[in-house]
Structures are given as C-alpha cells and as structure tokens.
C-alpha positions as CSV (number, residue, x, y, z in Angstrom):
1,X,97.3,125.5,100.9
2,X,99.1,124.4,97.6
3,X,100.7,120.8,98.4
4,X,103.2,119.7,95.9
5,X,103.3,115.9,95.5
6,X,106.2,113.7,94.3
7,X,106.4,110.5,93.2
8,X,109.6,108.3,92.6
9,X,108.9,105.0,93.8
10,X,110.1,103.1,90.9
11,X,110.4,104.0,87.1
12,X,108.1,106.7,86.7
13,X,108.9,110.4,88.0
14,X,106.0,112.1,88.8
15,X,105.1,115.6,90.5
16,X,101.8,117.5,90.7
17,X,100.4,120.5,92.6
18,X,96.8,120.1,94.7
19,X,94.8,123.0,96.1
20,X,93.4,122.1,99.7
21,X,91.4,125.3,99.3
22,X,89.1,124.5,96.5
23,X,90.3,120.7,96.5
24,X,91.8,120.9,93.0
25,X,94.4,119.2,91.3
26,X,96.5,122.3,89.5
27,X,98.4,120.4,87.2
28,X,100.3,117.2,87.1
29,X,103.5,115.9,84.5
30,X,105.1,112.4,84.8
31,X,108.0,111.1,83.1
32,X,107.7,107.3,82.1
33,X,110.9,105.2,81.9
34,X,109.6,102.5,80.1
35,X,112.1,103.1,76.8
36,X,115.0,102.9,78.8
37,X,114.0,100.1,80.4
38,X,113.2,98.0,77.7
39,X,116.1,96.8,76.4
40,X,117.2,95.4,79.9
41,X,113.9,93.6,79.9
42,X,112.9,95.2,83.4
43,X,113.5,98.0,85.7
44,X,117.2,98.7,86.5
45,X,117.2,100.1,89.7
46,X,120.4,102.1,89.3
47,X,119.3,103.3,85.6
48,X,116.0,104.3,87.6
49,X,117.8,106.3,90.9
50,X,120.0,108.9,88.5
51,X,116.8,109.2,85.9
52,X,114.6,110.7,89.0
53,X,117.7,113.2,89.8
54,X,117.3,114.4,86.1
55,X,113.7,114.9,86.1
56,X,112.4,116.3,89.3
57,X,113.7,119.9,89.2
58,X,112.3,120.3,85.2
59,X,108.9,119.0,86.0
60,X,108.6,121.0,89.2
61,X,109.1,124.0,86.4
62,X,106.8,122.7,84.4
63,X,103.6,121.5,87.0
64,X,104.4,125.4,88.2
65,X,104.1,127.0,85.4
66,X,101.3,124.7,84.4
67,X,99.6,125.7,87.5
68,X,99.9,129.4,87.0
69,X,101.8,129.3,90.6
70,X,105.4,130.2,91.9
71,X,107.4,128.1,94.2
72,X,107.1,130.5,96.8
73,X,103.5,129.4,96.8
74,X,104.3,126.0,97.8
75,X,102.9,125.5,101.6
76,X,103.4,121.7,101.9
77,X,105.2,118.7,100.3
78,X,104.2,115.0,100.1
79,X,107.0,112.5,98.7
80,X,106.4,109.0,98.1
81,X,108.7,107.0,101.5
82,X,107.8,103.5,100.6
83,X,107.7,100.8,99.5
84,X,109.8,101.2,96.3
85,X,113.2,100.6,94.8
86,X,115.1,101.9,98.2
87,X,117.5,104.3,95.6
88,X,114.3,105.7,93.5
89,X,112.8,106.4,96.9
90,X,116.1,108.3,98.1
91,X,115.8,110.6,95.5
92,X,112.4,111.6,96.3
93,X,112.7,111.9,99.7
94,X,116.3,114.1,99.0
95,X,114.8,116.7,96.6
96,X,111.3,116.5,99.1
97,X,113.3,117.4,102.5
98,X,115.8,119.9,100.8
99,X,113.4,122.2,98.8
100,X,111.2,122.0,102.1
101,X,113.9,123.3,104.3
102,X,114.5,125.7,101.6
103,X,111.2,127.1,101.6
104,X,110.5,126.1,105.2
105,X,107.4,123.8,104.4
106,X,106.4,121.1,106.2
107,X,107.3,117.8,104.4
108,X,105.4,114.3,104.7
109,X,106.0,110.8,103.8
110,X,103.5,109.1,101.9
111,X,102.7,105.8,101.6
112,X,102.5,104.5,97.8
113,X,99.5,102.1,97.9
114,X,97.7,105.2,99.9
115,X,98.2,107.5,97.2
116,X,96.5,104.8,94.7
117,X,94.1,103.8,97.2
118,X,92.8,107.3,97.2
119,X,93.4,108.5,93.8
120,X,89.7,107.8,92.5
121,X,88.5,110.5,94.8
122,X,90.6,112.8,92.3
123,X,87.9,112.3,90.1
124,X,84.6,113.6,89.0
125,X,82.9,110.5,89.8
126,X,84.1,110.2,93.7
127,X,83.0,107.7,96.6
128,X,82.0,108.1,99.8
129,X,83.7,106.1,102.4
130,X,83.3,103.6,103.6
131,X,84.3,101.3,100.6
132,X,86.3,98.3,99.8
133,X,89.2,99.0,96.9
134,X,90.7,96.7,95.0
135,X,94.2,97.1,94.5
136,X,95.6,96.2,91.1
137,X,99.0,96.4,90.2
138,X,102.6,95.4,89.0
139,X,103.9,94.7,92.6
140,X,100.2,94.4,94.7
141,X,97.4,92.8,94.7
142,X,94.8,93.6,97.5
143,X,91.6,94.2,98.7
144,X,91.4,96.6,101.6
145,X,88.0,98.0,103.5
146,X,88.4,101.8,103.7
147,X,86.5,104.1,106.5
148,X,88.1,107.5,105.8
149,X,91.6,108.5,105.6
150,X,94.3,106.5,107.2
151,X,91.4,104.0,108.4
152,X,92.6,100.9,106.6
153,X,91.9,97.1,107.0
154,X,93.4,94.2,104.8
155,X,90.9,91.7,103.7
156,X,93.0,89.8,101.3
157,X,96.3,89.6,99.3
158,X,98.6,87.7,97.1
159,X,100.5,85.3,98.3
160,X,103.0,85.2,95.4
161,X,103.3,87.1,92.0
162,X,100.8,90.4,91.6
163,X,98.8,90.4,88.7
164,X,100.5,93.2,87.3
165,X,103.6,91.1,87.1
166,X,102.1,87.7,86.0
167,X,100.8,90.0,83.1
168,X,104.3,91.1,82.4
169,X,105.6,87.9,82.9
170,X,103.0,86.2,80.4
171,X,103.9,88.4,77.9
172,X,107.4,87.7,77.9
173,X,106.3,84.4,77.1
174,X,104.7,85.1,74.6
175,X,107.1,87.5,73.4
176,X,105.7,90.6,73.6
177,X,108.6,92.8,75.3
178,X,108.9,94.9,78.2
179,X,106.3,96.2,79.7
180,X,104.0,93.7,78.3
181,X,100.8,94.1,80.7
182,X,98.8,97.0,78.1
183,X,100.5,94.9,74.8
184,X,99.0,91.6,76.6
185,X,95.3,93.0,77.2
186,X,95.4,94.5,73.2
187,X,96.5,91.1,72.0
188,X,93.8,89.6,74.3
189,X,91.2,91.7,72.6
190,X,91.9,89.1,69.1
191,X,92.1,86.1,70.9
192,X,88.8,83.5,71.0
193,X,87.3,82.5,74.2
194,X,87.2,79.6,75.5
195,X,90.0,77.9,72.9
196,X,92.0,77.0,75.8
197,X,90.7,76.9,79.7
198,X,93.3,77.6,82.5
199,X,93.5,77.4,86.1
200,X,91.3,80.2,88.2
201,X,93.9,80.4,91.0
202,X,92.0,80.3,94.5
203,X,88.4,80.8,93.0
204,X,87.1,79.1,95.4
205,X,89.8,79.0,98.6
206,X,86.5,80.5,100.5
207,X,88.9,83.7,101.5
208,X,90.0,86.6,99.9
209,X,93.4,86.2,98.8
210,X,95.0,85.7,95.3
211,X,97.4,83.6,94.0
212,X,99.2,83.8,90.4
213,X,102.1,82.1,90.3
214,X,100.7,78.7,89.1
215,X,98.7,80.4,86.1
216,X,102.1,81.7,84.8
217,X,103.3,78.4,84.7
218,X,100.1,76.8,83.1
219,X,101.2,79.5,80.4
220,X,104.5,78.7,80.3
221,X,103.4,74.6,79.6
222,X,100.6,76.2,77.0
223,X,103.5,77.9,75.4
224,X,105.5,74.9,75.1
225,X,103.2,73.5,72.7
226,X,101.3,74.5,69.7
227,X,99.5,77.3,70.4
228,X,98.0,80.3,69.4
229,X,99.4,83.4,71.2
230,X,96.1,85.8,70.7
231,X,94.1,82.6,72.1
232,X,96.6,82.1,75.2
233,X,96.1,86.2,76.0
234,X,92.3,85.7,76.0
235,X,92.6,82.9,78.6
236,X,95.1,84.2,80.6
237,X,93.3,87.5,80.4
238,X,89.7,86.0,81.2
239,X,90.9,83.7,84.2
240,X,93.1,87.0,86.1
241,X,89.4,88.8,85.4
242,X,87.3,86.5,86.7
243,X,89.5,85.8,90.0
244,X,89.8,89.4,90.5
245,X,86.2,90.0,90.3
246,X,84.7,87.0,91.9
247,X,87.0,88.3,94.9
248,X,85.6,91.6,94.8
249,X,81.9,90.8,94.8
250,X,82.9,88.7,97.6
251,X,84.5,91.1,99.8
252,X,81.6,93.1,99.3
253,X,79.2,91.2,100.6
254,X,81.2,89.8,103.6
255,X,81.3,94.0,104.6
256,X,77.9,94.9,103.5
257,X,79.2,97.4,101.5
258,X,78.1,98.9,98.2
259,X,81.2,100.5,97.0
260,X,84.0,99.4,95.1
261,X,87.4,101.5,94.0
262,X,89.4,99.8,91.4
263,X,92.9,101.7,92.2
264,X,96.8,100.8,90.4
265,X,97.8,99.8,86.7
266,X,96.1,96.8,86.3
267,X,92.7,98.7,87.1
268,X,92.7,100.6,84.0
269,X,92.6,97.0,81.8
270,X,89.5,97.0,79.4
271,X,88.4,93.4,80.2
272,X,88.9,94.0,84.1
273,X,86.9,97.4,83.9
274,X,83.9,95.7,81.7
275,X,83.7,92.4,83.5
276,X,83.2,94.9,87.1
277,X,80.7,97.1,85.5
278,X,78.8,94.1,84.4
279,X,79.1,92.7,87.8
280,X,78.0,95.8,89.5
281,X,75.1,95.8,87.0
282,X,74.0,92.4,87.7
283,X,74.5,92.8,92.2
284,X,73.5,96.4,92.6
285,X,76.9,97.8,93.7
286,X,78.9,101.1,92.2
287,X,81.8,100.6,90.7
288,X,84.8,103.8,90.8
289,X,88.1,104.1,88.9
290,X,90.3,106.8,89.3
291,X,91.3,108.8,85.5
292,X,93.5,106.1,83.5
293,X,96.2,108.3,83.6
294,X,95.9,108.4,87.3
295,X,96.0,104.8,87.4
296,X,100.3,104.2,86.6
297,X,102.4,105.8,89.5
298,X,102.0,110.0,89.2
299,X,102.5,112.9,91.7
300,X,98.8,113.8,91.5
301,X,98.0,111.1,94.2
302,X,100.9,111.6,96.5
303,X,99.9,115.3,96.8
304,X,96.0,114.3,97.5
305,X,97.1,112.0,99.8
306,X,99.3,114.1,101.9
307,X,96.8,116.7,101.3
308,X,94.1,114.6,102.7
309,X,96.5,113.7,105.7
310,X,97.3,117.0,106.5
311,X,93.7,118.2,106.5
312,X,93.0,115.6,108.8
313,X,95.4,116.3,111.3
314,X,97.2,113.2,110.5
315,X,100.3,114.5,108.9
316,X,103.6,114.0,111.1
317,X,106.8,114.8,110.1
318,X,109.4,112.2,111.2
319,X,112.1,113.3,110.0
320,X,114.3,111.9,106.8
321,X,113.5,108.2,105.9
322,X,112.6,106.0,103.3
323,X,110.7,102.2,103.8
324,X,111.4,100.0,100.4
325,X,109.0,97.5,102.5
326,X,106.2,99.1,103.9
327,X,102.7,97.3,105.0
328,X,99.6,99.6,104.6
C-alpha cells in the first residue's frame, strides 16, 4: 500500500510517499520556513497556518512525480494531529481528511514525537526493539523505552525549556539570529574548552529528567560580562552534551538495554552525536540516528509511522481533530 505522509506541525511543510509493500520511502520534499521567520525572531503562528495552505498541493505534485506514482495510487494517508501550533495542525489535518474523502482512503492521525521516535528505522542502519530513544528537540526533551510500535513508556523529561529551545535562546544572546541552534553548534566548534565551566543542570538529581532553564540564565549572567562568544558556545554546548548523555547511559542501564535512538533536531548536533558514539564505545551499547535530514520535522516519518500503525492493526480513524497538546 502507498501511504502518503504530511507533516505541518509547525514551520516546516513536509509530505512524502512510503511503500508498505517493499517498506520504502518513495520520495520525500519539505519546505523550511526559516527565512520568513527570521525577521520576527520566531515562528509566527499565523505567518506559518497560510504558508502550509500554499505548499501542500505543489509538493504532493512533486513527492508524486518524484515517486514515479499517481494520486490514484494513494491507499492511505497519515497527517501530523498534535501537538503543534493548533492553526499549522488545521491545515494538515484539512488537506489530509479532504483528499482522503476524495480518493476514499482511509486517513490517520499521527502523533509528532512518534513519527521522530521512529524515524531511525527509515534508515539503513535500523534497531530492533526494544530500545530506549532519546528525544531531542526545539519543543521536547525525553527519554522514552520503546517495545514495538505504539508500546511507549516515559522514563524522563524536561521540566522546563527543551534543549532545542535553550539552544535558540542562547544564541540570541549571543546574537546569532533566528534559528540559532545549527549557528550555535558551528560557533561552538571555535570556542576553547574549559575557558568558562557552567552549571550541568540535574547531572546528578539521581532520575532521568532534564532541566535547562537555569543554564540559559548562567548564559545570560556570562554574557553580561566580558566574554568571549565562541568560548561561551563551547560551554554551553559541552554542558547540554554531557547532561544529555550522562542521562542516556543512565536510562540504559536502569532497563538493561543496549540500544539507543537519538530522534528530533537536536540529534543531528556534531558534539551530541560524537560525545554518544564515544560513550557507546567506551559501555558496549549501539548507538542509531535517523538520516540528518530526517532529523527537522518532514513527511517521511509521519507516513512510516502511520504506515507502521496501519500494518499493525493499530490504525483508527476518529474522525476530524487536531491536539496542539498531546502526551505520547
């Protein structure tokens, strides 16, 4: 069955075509709104909504035509139903519920953090369940045990900022625009080691959650003295790495598992990828990462995921709805 997968959560439009027959991803496109964005300094949530409307019909042309398919061929749909910007998610679930009554297709809601939970298993490198994934992004920060599909438990959170957005945040401070998360890691990259030491929020809380409101503001105090910005990067950098990854081994050895997915945008940072590998080196585990370009919001994962759902009997149609808050 061909499952066509979009994604509209927030400020990326994505759609993509998977084969359940030979388990294939057929082709993918996404459309990044980071340009128009930038000048407000954020997402605009309207801005967002009427950019989705624009883009879905011409890259369903194009991932069809990329896929050598018609859309006659479709036999299922996945849309991304939470959580999101409630108005982005409306669009998705619009075009997803008309063009399956049109074609008379089943349609399924996806849950966002599923699609990226899953996503590595796109790859040529794929785990086998059961594993713990880590994920890493600009609105979540988790670590979840995974048995198989839909078979989730939480192990650990933030209770504040994610690290996605205390990368963002940072680099407004530092005055590196918007979205400053990839031009914080590449400044990081120039920065010396150890010049200045800040907090490791919840290193050792003896659970598995995060915390990363208090490092931004031990930035914000840096900043507010002399300081070099390339330095500040490399600390802030080093101490969201080594939280992250301390957590990880942990949760892995309170499971007795030997698998760990790194899933979301923060999971395709340099520093965060090296540090694991080194890690997983050094305690005997396997690390997996979905593609980097699988690792910002796309279609490709929504489709897989419904795909997966709907091969697994799981898939329900409920009618219309949308969840901008939506617990995993």
């Amino acid at each position: 069955m061909l499952v066509l997968g979009i994604e509209t959560s927030c400020d990326e439009t994505g759609v993509a075509l998977y084969e359940t027959g030979d388990g294939r991803l057929l082709a993918h496109a996404v459309h990044s709104q980071v340009a128009m964005h930038e000048a407000y300094g954020g997402v605009v949530p309207e801005l967002a909504s009427r950019d989705h409307i624009q883009r879905l019909v011409p890259l369903t042309r194009l991932v069809l035509k990329k896929g050598g398919r018609r859309m006659e061929d479709i036999g299922g749909i996945g849309y991304t139903e939470g959580p999101g910007l409630a108005g982005a998610l409306l669009v998705g679930a619009s075009y997803a519920h008309a063009l399956g009554e049109a074609l008379g297709v089943p349609v399924l809601g996806v849950h966002h953090l599923e699609g990226h939970l899953l996503s590595p298993l796109l790859s040529a490198r794929r785990p086998q369940f059961p594993f713990v994934a880590l994920l890493v992004s600009g609105g979540h920060t988790q670590l979840m045990r995974v048995d198989g599909v839909g078979r989730y438990g939480l192990l650990g959170e933030t209770q504040d900022d994610a690290a996605g957005e205390a990368f963002d945040k940072t680099a407004k401070l530092l005055g590196l625009g918007y979205p400053g998360g990839p031009a914080l890691s590449a400044l990081a990259e120039k920065g010396r080691p150890g010049r200045y030491r800040l907090p490791r929020p919840m290193l050792d809380s003896g659970d598995l959650d995060f915390s990363f409101s208090g490092l931004k503001t031990a930035v914000l105090m840096l900043t507010k003295k002399e300081h070099e910005p390339a330095d500040v990067a490399r600390a802030f950098v080093d101490s969201v790495v080594e939280v992250l990854v301390a957590k990880c081994v942990h949760s892995l050895e309170r499971n007795g598992l030997t698998r760990l997915v790194v899933a979301g945008g923060v999971g395709a940072n340099k520093q965060l990828r090296a540090s694991l590998d080194a890690e997983a080196a050094k305690h005997g585990f396997d690390v997996f990462y979905p593609e980097p370009e699988l690792c910002t919001d796309n279609g490709a994962m929504i489709a897989f995921a419904a795909a997966q759902r709907m091969q697994a009997g799981l898939g329900r149609e409920h009618g219309f709805s949308v969840k901008p808050r939506w617990a995993l």
